[in-house]
N, C-alpha and C positions, 0 to 999 in steps of 0.2 A: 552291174546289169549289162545284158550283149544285144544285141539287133544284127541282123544278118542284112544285107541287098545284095545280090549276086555274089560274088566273091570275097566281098570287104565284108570287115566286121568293124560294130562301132560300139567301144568300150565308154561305160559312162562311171564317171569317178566325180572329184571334188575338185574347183576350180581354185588351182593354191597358187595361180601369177599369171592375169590376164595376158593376152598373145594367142598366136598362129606359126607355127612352124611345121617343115612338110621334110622328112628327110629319112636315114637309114636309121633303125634301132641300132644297140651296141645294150647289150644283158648284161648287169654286173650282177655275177652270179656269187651269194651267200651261204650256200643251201646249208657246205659240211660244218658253217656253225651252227648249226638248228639242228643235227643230229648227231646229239652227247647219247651216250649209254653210263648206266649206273651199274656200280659194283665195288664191294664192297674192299675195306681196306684192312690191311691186319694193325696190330698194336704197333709193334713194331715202325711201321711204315710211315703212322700218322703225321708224326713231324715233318719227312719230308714231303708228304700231300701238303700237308698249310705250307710247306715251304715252297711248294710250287705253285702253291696259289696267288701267294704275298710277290713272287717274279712276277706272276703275268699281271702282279697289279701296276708292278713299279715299271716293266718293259711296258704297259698301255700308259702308263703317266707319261716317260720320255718320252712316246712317239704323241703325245699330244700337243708336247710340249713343243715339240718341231715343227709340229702342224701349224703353231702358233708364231712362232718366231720366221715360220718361211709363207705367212699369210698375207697375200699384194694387196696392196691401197684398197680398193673398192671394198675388203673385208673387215675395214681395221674395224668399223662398229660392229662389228659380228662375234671380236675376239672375245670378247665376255662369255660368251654362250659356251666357244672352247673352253673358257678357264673355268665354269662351270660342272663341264666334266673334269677338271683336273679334280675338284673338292668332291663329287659324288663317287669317284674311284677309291675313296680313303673315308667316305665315311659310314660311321657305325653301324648305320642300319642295312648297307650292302658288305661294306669290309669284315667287321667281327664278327656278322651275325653268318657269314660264309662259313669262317674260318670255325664257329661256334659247332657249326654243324657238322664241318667236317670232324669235328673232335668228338661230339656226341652219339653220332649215327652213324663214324665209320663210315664216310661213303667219299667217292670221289671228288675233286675239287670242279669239274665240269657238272657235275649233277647235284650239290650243293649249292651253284650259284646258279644254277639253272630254278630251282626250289624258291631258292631266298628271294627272287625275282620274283614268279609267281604268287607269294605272297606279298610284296611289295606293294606290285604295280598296281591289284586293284584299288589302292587304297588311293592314287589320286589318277584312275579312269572312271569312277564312281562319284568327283566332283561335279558342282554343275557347273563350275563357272570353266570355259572353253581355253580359254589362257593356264588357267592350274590343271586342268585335266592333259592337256598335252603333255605337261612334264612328266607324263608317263615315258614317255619316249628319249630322253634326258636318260633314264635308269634302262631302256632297251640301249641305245645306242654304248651306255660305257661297259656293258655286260658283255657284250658281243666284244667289245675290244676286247674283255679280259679273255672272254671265251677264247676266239681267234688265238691267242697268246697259248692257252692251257692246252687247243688240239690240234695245234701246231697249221693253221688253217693261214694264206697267204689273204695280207688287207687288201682291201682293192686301192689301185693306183688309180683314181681318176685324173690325176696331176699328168700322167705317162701317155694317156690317150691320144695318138697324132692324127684322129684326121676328124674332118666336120661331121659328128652325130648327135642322136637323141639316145638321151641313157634313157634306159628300163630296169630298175630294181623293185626288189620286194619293198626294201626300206632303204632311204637316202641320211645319213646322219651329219649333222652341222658339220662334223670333221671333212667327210667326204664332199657334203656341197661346198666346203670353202675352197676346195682345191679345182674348183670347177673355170677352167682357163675359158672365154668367155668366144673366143675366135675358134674352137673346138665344138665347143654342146651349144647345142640350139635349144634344147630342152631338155624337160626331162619327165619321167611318169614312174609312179611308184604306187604299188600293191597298199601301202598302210600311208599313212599319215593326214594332216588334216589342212583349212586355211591356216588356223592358229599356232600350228607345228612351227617351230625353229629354220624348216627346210621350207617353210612354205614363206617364212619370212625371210631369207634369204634370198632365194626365187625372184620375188617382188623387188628386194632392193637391186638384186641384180638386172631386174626386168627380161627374165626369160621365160616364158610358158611353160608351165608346170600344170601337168592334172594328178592330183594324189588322191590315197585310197579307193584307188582302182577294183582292188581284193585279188583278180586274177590277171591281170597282165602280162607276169612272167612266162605263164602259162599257155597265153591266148597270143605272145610277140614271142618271135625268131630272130634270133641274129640277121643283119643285114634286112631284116622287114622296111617295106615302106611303110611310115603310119605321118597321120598327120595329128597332130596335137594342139587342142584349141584351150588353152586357158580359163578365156571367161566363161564358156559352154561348159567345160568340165568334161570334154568329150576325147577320144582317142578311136581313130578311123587306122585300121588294120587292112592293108593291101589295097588299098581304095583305087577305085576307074579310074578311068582317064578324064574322065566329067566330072568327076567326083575332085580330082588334082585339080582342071582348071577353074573350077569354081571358087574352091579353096584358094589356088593362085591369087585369082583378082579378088577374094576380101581380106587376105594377107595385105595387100596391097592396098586395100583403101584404108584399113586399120592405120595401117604403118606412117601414110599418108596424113591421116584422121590424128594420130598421134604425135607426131612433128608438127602437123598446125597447131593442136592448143597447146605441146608443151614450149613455141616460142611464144604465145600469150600469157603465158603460167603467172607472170610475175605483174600482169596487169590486173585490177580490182575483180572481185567481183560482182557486176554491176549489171541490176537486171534493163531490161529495153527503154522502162520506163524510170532510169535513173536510181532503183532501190539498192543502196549499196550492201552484200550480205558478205559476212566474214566465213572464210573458209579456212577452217586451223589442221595440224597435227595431230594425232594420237601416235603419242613414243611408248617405250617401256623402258630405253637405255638412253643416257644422255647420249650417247654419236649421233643416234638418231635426229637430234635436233637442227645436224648438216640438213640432211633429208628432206626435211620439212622447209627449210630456206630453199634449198635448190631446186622444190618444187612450185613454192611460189605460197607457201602457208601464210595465215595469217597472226600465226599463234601458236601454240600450245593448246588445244581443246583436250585433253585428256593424257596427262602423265602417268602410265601406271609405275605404282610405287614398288609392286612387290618381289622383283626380280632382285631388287637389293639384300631381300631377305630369304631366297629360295637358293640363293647363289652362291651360299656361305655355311659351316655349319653351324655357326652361331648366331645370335643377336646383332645387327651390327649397330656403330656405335650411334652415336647422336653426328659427333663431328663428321664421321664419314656421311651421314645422310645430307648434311646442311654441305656438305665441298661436292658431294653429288645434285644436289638440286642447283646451289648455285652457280658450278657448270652451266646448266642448261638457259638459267635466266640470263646469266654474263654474255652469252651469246645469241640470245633474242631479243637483247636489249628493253626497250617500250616494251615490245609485243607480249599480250597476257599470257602466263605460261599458267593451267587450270594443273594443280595438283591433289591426283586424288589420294586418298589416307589410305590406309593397308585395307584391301580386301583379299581375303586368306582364311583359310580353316586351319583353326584351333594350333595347337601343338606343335607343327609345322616347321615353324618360325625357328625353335630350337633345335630339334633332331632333324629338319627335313623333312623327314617324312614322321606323320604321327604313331603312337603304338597302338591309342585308342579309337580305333574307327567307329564313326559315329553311321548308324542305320542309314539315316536318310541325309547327307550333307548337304545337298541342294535348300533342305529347310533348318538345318540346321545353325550351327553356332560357327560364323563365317563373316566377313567384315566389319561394321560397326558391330554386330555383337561380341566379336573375339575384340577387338578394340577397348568396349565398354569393360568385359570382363578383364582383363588385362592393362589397365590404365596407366602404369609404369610405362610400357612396352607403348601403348598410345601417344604419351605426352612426350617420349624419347622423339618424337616422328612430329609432334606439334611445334614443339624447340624447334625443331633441326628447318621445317617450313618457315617460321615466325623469324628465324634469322637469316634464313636465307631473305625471304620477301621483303628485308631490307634495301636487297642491291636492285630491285627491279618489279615487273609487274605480276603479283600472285594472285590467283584466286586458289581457296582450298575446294573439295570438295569432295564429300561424304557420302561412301555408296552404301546402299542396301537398306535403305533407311522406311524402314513400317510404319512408325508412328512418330508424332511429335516431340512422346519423351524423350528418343532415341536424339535428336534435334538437341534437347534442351541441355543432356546431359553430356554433349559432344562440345557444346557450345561452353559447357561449365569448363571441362579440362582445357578448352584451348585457352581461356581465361584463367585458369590456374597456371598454364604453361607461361603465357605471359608474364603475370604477375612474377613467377618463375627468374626469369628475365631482367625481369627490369628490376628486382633485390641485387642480383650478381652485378646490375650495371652491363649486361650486352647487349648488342645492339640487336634490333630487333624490329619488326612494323607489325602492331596488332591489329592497323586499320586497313583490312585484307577482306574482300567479298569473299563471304561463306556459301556454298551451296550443296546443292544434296542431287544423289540419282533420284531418277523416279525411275524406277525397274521393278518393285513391285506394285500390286494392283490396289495396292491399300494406300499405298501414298498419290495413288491418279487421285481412289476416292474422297481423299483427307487434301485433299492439296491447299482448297484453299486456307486449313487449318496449318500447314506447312507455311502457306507463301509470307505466312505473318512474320513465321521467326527466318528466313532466309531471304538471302541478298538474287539467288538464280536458282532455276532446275537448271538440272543436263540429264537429260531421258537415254536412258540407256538401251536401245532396244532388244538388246543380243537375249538378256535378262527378261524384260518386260513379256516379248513376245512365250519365250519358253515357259514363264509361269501365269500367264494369261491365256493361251492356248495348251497348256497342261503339256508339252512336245518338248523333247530330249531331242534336239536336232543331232544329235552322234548316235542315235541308233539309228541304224537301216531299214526300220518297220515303219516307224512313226516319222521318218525326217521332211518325209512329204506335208505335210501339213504346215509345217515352219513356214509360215506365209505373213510376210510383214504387212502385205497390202489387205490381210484380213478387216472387216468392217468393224469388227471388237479392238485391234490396235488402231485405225484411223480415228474413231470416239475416243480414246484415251487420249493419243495424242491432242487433239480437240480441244477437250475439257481441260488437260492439264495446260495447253497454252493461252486457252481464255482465259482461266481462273490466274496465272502468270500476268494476263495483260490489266487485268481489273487489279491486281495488287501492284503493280506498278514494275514487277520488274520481268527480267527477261529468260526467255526458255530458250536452252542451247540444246543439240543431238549429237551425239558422241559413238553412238550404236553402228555397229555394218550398214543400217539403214541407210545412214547421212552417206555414205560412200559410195550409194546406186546410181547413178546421172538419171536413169529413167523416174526415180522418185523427188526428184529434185520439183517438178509444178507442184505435185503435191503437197511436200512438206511446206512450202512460200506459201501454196496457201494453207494449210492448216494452221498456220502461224509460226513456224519457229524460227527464230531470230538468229542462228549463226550453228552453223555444221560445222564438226569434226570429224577426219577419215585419217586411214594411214597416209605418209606423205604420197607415194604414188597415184593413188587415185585424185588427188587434189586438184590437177589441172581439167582433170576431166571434169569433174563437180563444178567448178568454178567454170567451163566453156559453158556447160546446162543452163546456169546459171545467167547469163550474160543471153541466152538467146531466151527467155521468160517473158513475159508482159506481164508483171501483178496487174493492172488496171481493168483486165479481162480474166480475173484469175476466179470472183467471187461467182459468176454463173456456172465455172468449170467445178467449183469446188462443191457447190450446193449437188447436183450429177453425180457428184465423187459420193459422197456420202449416203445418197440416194441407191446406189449398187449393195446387192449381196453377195456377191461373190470375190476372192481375190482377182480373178481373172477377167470381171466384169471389168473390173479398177482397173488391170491394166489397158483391157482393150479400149477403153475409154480416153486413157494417155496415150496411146498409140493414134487414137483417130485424132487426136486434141493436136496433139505438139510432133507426133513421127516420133521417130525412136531418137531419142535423145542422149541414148550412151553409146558409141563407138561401134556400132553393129551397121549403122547409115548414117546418112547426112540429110536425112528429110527433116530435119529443123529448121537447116539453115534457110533450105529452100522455101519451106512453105511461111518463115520468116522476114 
């Protein structure tokens, strides 16, 4: 989307690493990998077509492998992602099935792989869950290496870059943000990708503003342009005034200011006005990340996704490696409850990567606990590998995607097999482990208090919840407006599922983007939930919101709350209540 005011233009994208930066573009320009031509090949020739295609697989493998070996400190938890393409550049469903076609249809090795892509990708940009569907991008960025390779196209040096700018690309790839020297790029803006995206998680740990999938940026930014680039807005100001700069100037400045005061409180409780102390955890996907979450000031592990063990390889992997992989994470959290969730994943995946049979609708389809249930070997591999880890320290498991109560019972039966498992071999193991479950769909808000019998906690997912409760694909561009957490249909869920929580005795945790908003932080205390999960970054911010709350005065604000129909009633409502409580002002502190 564009908006004109005199001169400037302001480009609205997707906010992928909250921040403010004001400086020169610098274009790294892709274009001649995206314009292969096809043509055909004689008999003769075939061999050495796949033989030039199998070079530019192994010359993209070496230069990754550089990328990785010459990767500084602040990236070492990032290298996984690298060695992730080292295994998707060799395997069968990009590698053979290239070389398949070029042998079949005679056709060149740049418009083969160009093809075999094509059919790849949609098969996980058609997911719903926003973590799997990015790994589309995984299969763009190691294609493009090959590509680069095959039409002899030079990679871009971000490493080489000497002076202080803001990149602008179509697409930024793990390989290229890791070489991102931090005293050079202030930021950076990119045509495709997502929060979710690899580049957008990189961004974040590096803590530089990032706005992605922009669409036309490249198009609408010139070398040496002034633009200014806002993170949490999602925005991108093209040639902006001079009012337009010093506005921008002083809330850079209060940010920054806003931001060095809570993160030297990071590491204190967090603890509302009137003494309520609320835990504020983690959400990892790689053990490094577990640094992160300490240095932010976590209080936990509130959500380990599991699956990146399993997309990151092209096999199974073992038992032993998942349980030396989890207990990593516990060894170094020691006490603190580290919540691991079981594989949420579609079908097939898990062994080729990517699957052959795409299923119509994957969003309702056969994908966490039911690929789990179906699959109970491949489940209980992953039940062991928890049950022996949560020996060395504090586990909760916790089960996503979960409809109904059989799903519950029959989840609960294999970890109980898994154990029993266990304890015949004589390994050491802890089966006395809280079990809990998502609530993400709309059947387990209804059923819940038939859930809360057989489980020890919820943890509401909202990423989930929201999308299949307001029927909204927040990744399409028609429909993403709607994605509205402060919806009056998700504040009743949340509601209901933490009352019917409190009447059974145990506790509702939020793991969702939600728990990561400071602005929804009176909200959720009062709606009842009992301890937030966010990526480590936003942690200290959650946790200042936190700390400037009153619950004692929360029950009149919240009855108000509920009483609104609109999302934008709800906020205006928290804005008149408490002032902007995420990092945009400091009328919290004041009117506190």
């Amino acid at each position: 989307m564009e908006e004109r005011k005199s001169q400037e233009v302001i480009l609205r994208g997707i906010g992928g690493s909250p921040g403010i930066c004001i400086g020169k573009a610098y274009l790294v320009d892709k274009e001649g990998v995206d314009v292969v031509k096809k043509y055909i090949v004689s008999e003769e020739s075939l061999s050495a077509e796949v033989g030039r295609f199998k070079t530019a697989v192994k010359k993209a493998g070496e230069a990754l492998r550089r990328i990785i070996d010459d990767t500084p400190e602040e990236f070492r938890q990032h290298v996984q992602i690298l060695e992730t393409h080292v295994v998707v550049l060799e395997d069968k469903m990009l590698y053979d099935r290239t070389i398949d076609m070029i042998e079949k249809e005679r056709i060149n090795a740049e418009w083969a792989l160009k093809k075999v892509v094509s059919l790849v990708k949609p098969k996980f940009e058609n997911m719903s869950d926003d973590y799997l569907k990015q790994r589309a991008e995984d299969i763009t960025h190691v294609s493009n290496r090959i590509m680069e390779n095959l039409v002899g196209a030079d990679p871009v040096d971000i490493a080489r870059i000497d002076k202080r700018v803001i990149l602008v690309a179509r697409e930024l790839s793990p390989e290229e943000t890791s070489q991102i020297k931090l005293e050079r790029i202030k930021g950076f803006v990119a045509n495709r990708g997502g929060r979710d995206s690899h580049t957008g998680i990189i961004a974040r740990t590096l803590e530089i503003p990032a706005v992605l999938g922009v669409g036309n940026a490249t198009l609408k930014i010139k070398n040496d342009d002034i633009i200014i680039v806002d993170g949490k807005a999602g925005t991108v100001v093209v040639n902006p005034t001079e009012q337009t700069l010093l506005e921008t100037e002083e809330r850079r400045e209060r940010y920054e200011m806003k931001k060095a005061l809570v993160a030297r409180k990071s590491h204190l409780p967090a603890r509302s006005k009137d003494g309520i102390r609320i835990s504020v955890m983690g959400n990892i996907e790689l053990p490094e990340e577990v640094v992160s979450v300490l240095d932010h000031g976590g209080d936990g592990i509130g959500l380990y996704r599991t699956e990146f063990q399993y997309l990151s390889r092209p096999n199974l992997p073992s038992e032993e490696m998942l349980f030396e992989n989890y207990k990593d994470v516990i060894d170094v959290m020691g006490k603190r409850p580290v919540t691991i969730r079981t594989l949420d994943i579609n079908g097939d995946k898990t062994v080729n990567y990517i699957r052959d049979n795409q299923e119509r609708n994957p969003a309702l389809g056969l994908r966490a606990i039911r690929y789990c249930l179906k699959k109970p070997e491949i489940f209980k591999t992953q039940l062991r590998a928890i049950l022996r880890a949560a020996a060395y320290g504090n586990v909760r498991i916790l089960i996503p995607m979960i409809s109904g109560v059989e799903e519950v019972e029959q989840a609960v039966q294999l970890l109980d097999e898994a154990a029993q498992h266990l304890e015949q071999q004589g390994i050491a193991h802890n089966r006395n482990v809280p079990v809990g479950i998502m609530i993400e769909v709309p059947s387990a808000v209804i059923t819940a208090d038939i859930l809360a019998e057989k489980v020890d906690f919820f943890s509401i997912g909202t990423n989930d919840l929201i999308q299949y409760t307001l029927a909204i694909d927040r990744g399409n561009r028609h429909v993403a407006h709607l994605y509205q957490p402060l919806h009056p249909a998700i504040l009743r869920m949340i509601k209901q599922t933490c009352e019917v929580a409190r009447t059974a005795g145990i506790k509702t945790y939020m793991c969702g983007e939600m728990a990561g908003e400071p602005l929804y932080a009176p909200i959720l205390l009062g709606l009842g939930v009992d301890e937030l999960s966010t990526n480590p970054q936003t942690i200290p911010q959650v946790k200042d919101a936190i700390r400037s709350i009153d619950t004692t005065d929360v029950g009149d604000f919240m009855d108000a709350v509920m009483r609104q129909t609109t999302p934008d009633a709800v906020e205006a409502l928290v804005a008149e209540k408490y002032g902007a409580v995420d990092e945009k002002d400091d009328h919290l502190k004041q009117e506190h």
